[in-house]
C-alpha positions in Angstrom: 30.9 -3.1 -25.4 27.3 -4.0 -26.5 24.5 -2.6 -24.0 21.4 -4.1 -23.5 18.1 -2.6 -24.5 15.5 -1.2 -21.8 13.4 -3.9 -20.9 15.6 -6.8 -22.4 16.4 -10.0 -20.6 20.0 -10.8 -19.6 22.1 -13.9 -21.7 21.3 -17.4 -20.6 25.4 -17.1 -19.1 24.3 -15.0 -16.7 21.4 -17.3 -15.2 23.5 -19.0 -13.1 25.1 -16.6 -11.1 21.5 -14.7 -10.6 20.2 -17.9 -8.9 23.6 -18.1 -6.5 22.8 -14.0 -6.0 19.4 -15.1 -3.9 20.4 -12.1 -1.2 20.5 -9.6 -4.2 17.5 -11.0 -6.1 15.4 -7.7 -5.1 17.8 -5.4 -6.7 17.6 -2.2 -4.8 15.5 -3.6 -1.6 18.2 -3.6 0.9 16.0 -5.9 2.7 13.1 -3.2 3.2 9.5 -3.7 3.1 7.8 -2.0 0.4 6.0 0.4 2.7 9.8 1.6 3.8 11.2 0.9 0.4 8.0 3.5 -0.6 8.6 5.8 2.2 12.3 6.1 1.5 11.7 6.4 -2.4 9.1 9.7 -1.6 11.7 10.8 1.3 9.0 11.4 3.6 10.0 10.8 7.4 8.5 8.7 9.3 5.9 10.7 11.1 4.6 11.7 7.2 1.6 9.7 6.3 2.1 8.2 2.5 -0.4 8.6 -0.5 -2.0 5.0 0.1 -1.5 5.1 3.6 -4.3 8.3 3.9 -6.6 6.0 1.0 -6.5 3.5 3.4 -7.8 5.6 6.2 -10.2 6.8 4.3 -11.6 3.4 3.0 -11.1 2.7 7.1 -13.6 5.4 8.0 -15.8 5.2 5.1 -16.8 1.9 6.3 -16.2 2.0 9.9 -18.8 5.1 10.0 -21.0 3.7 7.9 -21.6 1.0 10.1 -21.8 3.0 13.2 -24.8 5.2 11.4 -26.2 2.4 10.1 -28.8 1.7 12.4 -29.9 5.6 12.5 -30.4 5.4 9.0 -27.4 7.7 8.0 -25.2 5.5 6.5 -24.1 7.7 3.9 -23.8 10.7 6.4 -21.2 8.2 8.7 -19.4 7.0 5.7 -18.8 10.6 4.5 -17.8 12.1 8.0 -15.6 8.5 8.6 -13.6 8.7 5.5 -12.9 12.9 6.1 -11.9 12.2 9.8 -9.6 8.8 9.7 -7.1 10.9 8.4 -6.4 12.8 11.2 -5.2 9.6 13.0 -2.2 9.2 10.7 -1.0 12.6 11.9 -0.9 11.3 15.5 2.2 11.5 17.6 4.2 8.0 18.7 2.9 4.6 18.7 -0.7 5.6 18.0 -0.1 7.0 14.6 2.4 4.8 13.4 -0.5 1.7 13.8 -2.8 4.0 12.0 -0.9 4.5 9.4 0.3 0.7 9.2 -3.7 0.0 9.4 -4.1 3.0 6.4 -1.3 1.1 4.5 -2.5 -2.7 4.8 -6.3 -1.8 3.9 -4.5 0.0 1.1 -2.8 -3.3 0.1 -6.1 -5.3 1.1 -7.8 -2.8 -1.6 -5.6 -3.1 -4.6 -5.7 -7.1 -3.6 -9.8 -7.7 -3.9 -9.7 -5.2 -7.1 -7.1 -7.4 -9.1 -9.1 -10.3 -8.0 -12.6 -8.3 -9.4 -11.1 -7.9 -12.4 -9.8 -11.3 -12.8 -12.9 -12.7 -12.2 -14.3 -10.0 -14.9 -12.3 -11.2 -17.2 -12.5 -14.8 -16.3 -16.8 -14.3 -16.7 
């Protein structure tokens, strides 16, 4: 039999049973999110804080202390402190941590998001 190379798309005969295989479109996904489908591919448990998750903290607490020093005039001091402490929240017990972490994860996202859209624009200039 003749294998495909890497990278290679399938033969037109097989489009039509991809587009009747909607469930198993997202090969591998078993239906998970990608934070679980990225928890599950590092085999961390559940109480283990992921790479982005702790980036997003610390974007989190870069900016939330920031703001809160602000008017004393030590922004950079707050933002400095904020992003070295918001990752001790994603090490919290229970329901606390896990919305940290979910917070740490979605600023993560939010992140990535604006800088493709920067760059785009870049480009686009």
């Amino acid at each position: 039999p003749r294998q495909l190379q890497i990278g290679a798309r399938p033969p037109a005969c097989f489009a039509p049973a991809a587009q009747r295989a909607g469930a198993f479109a997202t090969f591998g996904g078993f239906g998970l999110d990608p934070r679980a489908m990225r928890r599950m591919s590092e085999m961390k448990r559940a109480d283990e804080p992921l790479r982005e998750e702790l980036q997003g903290l610390c974007l989190l607490g870069a900016v939330g202390g920031s703001l809160l020093l602000a008017g004393s005039g030590n922004a950079f001091l707050g933002g400095v402190l904020g992003s070295q402490l918001a990752p001790l929240l994603s090490t919290a017990d229970g329901a606390a941590g896990e919305r940290s972490r979910a917070a740490g994860w979605e600023a993560w996202a939010a992140f990535l998001a604006a800088r493709a859209r920067a760059a785009r624009a870049w480009r686009a200039a």
